[in-house]
N, C-alpha and C positions, 0 to 999 in steps of 0.2 A: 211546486213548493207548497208547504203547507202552513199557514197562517201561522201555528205558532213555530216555525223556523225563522220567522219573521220578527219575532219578540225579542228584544235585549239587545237586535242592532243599530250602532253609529248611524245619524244620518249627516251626511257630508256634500256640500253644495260644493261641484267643480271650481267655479266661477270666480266663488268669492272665498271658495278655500279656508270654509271656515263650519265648524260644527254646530248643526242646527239642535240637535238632542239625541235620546235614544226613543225607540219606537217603543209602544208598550201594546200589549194586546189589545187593549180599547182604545188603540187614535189609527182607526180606520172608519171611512163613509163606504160604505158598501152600497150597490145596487139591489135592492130588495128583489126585482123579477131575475135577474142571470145574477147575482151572488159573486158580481167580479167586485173586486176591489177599484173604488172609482180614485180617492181622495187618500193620501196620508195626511193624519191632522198630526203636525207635534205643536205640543203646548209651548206655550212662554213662561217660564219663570224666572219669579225676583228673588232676593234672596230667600236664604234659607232652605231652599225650594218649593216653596209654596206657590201655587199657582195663581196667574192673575187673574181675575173674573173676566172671562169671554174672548180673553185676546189666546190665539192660536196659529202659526204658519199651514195655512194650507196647498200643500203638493200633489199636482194632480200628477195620476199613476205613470202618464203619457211622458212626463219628466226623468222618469227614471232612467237615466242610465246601467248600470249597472248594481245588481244584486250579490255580493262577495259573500264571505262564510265570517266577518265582521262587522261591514257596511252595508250603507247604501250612499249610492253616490247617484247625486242628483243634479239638473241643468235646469233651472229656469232663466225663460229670457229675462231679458234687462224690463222689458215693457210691462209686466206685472207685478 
């Protein structure tokens, strides 16, 4: 799959069944030596959609469940 196939999807937490945001080309943490995709960052926003300074959910790749052709559907445990 190619990074930008990745852009403009729902991300969706099984668990709490509720939508975290949509992905944008820059809220990924990349591995600079192997180039894998470590981290999905999605941002928080307040209204408006303005961004808050520094606050963002970080999803590590290992959570991912499922990659659809709309979402992403993710499982983080309770403990983080």
């Amino acid at each position: 799959m190619r990074l930008s196939e990745l852009s403009g999807k729902e991300i969706v937490d099984v668990k709490k069944a509720e939508r975290l945001g949509i992905l944008g080309q820059t809220d990924l943490e990349i591995n600079e030596n192997t180039g894998q995709i470590q981290t999905l960052l999605i941002p928080s926003l307040k209204w408006f959609g303005f961004r808050k300074q520094g606050e963002e959910i970080r999803v590590p790749w290992n959570h991912i469940k499922k990659i659809g052709p709309e979402m992403i559907i993710i499982d983080i445990p309770d403990e983080e």
